[in-house]
N, C-alpha and C positions, 0 to 999 in steps of 0.2 A: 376458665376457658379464655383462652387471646379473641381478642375481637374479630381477627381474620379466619378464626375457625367454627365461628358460629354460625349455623347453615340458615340457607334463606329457599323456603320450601316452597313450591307454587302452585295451591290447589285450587281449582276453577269449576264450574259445574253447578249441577246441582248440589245438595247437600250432602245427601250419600256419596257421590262421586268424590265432592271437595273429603271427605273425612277418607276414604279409601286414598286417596292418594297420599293424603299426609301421613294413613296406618303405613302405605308400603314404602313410602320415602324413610321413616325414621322407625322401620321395623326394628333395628338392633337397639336403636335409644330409646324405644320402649319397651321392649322385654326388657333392655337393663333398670326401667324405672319402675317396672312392676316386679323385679325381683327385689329392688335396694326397699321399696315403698311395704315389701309382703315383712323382710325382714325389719324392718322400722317399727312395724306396727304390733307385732311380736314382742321384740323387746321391749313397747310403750305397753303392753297391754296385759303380757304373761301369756296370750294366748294366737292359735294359731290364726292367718291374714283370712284364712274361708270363714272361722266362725267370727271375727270380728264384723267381718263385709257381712254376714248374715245378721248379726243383731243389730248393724247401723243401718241397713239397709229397708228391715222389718219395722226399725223403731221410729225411722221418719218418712215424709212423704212427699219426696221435693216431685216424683215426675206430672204427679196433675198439674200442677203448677207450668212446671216444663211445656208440657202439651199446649195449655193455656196461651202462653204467652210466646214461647217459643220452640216451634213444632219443629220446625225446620233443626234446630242445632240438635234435639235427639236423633234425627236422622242422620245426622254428623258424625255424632258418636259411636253411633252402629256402624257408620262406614270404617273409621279409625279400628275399632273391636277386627273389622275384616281383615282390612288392609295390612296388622298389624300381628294378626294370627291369634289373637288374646280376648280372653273369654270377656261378654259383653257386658259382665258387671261388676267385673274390676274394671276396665276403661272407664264405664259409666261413676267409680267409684274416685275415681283419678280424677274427676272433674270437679267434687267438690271437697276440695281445698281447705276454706276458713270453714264451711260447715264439719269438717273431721273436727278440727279445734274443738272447737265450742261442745259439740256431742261427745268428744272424750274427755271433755275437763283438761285441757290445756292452758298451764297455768300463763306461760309468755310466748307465745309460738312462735311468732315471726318480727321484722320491723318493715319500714319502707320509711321512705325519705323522699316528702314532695315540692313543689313549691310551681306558683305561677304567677305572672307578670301582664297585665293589662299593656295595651299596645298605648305608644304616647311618646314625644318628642322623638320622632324619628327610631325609636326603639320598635320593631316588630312585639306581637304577644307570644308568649314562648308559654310552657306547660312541661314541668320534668318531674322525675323523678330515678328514687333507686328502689329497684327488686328486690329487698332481703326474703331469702325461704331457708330454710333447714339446708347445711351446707352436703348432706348427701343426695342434694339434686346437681351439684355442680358437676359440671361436665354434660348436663341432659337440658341444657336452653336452646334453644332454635328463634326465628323467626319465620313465619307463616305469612306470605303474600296471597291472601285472599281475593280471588273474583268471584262474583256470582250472580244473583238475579238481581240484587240492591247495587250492585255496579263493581266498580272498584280501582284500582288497588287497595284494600286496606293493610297496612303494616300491622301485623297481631305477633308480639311477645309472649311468650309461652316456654313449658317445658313439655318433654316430648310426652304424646299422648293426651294435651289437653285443649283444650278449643281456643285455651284466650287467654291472659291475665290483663294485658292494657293494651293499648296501640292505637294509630292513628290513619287516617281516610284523606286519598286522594280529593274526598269530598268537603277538604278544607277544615275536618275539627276532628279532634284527637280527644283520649282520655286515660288517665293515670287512676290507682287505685293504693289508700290506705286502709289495713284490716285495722278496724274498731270492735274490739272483741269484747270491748264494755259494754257493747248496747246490744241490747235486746236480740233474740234470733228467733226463728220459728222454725219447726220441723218442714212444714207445710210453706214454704216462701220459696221466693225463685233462686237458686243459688245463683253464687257472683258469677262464676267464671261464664254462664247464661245470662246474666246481666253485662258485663261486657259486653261480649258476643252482639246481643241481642242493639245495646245501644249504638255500638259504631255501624252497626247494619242503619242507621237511622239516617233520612237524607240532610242533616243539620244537625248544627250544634242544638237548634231552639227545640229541634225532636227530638235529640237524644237526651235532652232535662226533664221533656214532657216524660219522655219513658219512665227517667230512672224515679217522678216525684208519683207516677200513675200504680207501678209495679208492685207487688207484695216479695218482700224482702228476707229472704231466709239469714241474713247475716251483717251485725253492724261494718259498715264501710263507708269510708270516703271517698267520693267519685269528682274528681278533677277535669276538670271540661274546659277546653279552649279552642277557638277559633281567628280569624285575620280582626275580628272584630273585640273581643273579649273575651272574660277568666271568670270561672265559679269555681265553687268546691261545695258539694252537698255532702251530708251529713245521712244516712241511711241505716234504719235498722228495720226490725221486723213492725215496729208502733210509731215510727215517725219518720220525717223528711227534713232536716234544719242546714238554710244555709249558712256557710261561717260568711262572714258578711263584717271583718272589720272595719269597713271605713277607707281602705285602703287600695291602689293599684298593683299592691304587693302580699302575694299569700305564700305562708307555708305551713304544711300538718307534716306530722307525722303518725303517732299510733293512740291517740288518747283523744277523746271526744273537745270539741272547741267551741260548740253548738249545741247539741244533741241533748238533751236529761233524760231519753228514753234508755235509761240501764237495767240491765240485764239482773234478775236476782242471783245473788250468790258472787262468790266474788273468786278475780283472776290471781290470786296474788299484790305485794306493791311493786313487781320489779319495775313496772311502768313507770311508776314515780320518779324513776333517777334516770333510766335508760330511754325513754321518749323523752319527757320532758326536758333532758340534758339534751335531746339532739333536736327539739324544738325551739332551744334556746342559743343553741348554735347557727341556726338558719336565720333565726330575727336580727342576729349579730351581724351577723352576713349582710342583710337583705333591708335592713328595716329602714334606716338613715333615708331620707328621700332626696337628698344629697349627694348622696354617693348613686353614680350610673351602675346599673347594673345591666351591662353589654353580656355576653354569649361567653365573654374570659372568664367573668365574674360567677356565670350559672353554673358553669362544669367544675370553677373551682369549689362552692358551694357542693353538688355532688362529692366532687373526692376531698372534703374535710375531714379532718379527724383531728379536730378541737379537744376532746376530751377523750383519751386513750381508750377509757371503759365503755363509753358510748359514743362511737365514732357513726357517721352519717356514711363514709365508703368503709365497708365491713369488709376486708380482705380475709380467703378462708384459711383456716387452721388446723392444720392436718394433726396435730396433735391434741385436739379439744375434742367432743360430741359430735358424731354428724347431726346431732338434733342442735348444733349450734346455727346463730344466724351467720348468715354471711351474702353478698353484692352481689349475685347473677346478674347484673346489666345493669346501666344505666340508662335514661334516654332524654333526649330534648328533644321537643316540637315547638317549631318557629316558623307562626304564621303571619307570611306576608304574602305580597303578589303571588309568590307560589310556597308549599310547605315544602319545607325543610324536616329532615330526620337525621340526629346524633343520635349512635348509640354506642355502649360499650358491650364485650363480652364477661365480664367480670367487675371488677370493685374497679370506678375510674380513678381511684390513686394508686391500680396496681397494672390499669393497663389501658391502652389509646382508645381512641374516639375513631367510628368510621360514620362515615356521611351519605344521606340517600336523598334524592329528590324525590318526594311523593308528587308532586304534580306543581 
């Protein structure tokens, strides 16, 4: 998708309200994501997209959890189900993401590419990352300008028909997300894309850590946080909370724990071993020298690297591969200073431009 055609949707309200509006705004790009997602899941499975949703659905049990902690975004989802004409437990099945992963034994599902910069010598703090998802989402990214009771604007990156993947808050602090599919899950945990959600709703940075260190966690992930002040990256799975905490004003994860020993029994595969950690090792190349300034040229060229062909950090898609291949849906940077700044891209940013938003 070109950057200038990736829609910026405006839902306000309550929460049912906000989710009806974003069903009715991206009705076409969600029937087309629950047809590509019905046949995805078929061909991963042998079996048809009703009875898959019926035995994932039956065998975990993220909505008390949901209610728990965050009432409000099921009411969201039900709006989206209206708004969008599609029945309420596929939408609701649309929302969790890295928990399909892990419940279907998926050996490498996705990548992301992050990194963040404590603020210092005249440098703003910044917070980016890349979106890699299965390239038969491409063409169904949006962005979601949220208001609501918690205020707003929030910038929320997404594909169509889901509440969140990252995004950032006129209320001065943003957050990126790496799937860690080595640690720990639970049936019973809050899924991510309600952790999202749930954290940028938070009125601070220093809330939305308390959330994500308080919260019971359906799925290992990396939660990237920054504000005009400072840079975390927590470490999250369903049996622990671990900061990466190297020592430094310079972070970057990608898909393989840096923190964490709470691992998941049974195992994903090694592809991780060459394909993260090659694009882990790419970013430190980049970033790590404390020497070298790393301005805003520096961050986005970082993004659209492709140091190593096999494991490149901008994943440009290929139409002759898998659509269960990975591939870039966006990029983004948050740069906070006097007021935040938002880059993002609509695809892999070594295949296509940077557009620019003032959040406040």
């Amino acid at each position: 998708m070109r950057t200038e055609d990736m829609p910026i949707v405006d839902i306000t309200g309550t929460p049912h309200q906000r989710g009806r509006a974003h069903g009715e705004a991206l009705r076409p790009q969600i029937a087309e994501m629950v047809d590509r997602w019905s046949r995805r899941v078929g061909h991963r499975t042998g079996a048809a997209a009703d009875a898959f949703l019926g035995r994932f659905l039956t065998e975990t049990g993220f909505r008390p959890a949901i209610a728990r902690w965050t009432p409000e975004l099921e009411a969201e989802v039900r709006g989206i189900a209206e708004g969008a004409n599609q029945p309420a437990e596929t939408i609701f099945a649309l929302q969790l993401l890295d928990e399909e992963w892990w419940y279907g034994g998926a050996r490498w599902p996705a990548h992301c590419s992050s990194l963040a910069l404590a603020p210092g010598d005249a440098r703003p703090a910044r917070v980016a990352q890349t979106l890699d998802l299965p390239q038969w989402r491409e063409g169904l990214q949006a962005v979601l300008r949220v208001t609501g009771a918690e205020g707003g604007p929030a910038y929320v990156f997404t594909c169509a028909g889901m509440i969140g993947l990252m995004g950032v808050t006129a209320r001065g602090f943003g957050l990126c997300v790496n799937t860690l599919i080595q640690l720990s899950h639970s049936p019973k945990g809050l899924p991510v894309a309600f952790v999202v959600r749930s954290a940028l709703a938070q009125p601070d940075r220093a809330a939305a850590t308390r959330f994500l260190t308080e919260v019971d966690h359906a799925s290992g992930q990396n939660y990237v946080l920054g504000d005009r002040h400072g840079v975390a990256m927590i470490e999250c799975s369903a049996g622990a909370k671990a900061e990466h905490r190297p020592g430094a004003d310079r972070l970057w994860h990608t898909n393989h724990p840096l923190a964490s020993k709470d691992f998941a029994s049974g195992g994903i595969g090694d592809d991780w071993r060459t394909d993260s950690v090659l694009r882990c090792a790419a970013l430190e190349r980049r970033l790590a020298d404390p020497a070298a300034p790393v301005d805003l040229a520096a961050v986005k060229s970082a993004l659209a690297s492709r140091d190593d062909p096999a494991s490149p950090v901008s994943i440009v898609p290929d139409p002759a591969a898998s659509p269960d291949r990975s591939c870039t849906l966006t990029a983004v940077i948050y740069e906070f200073d006097d007021a935040t700044t938002l880059y993002y891209t609509g695809g892999a940013p070594s295949d296509t431009g940077w557009a620019t938003l003032r959040v406040a």
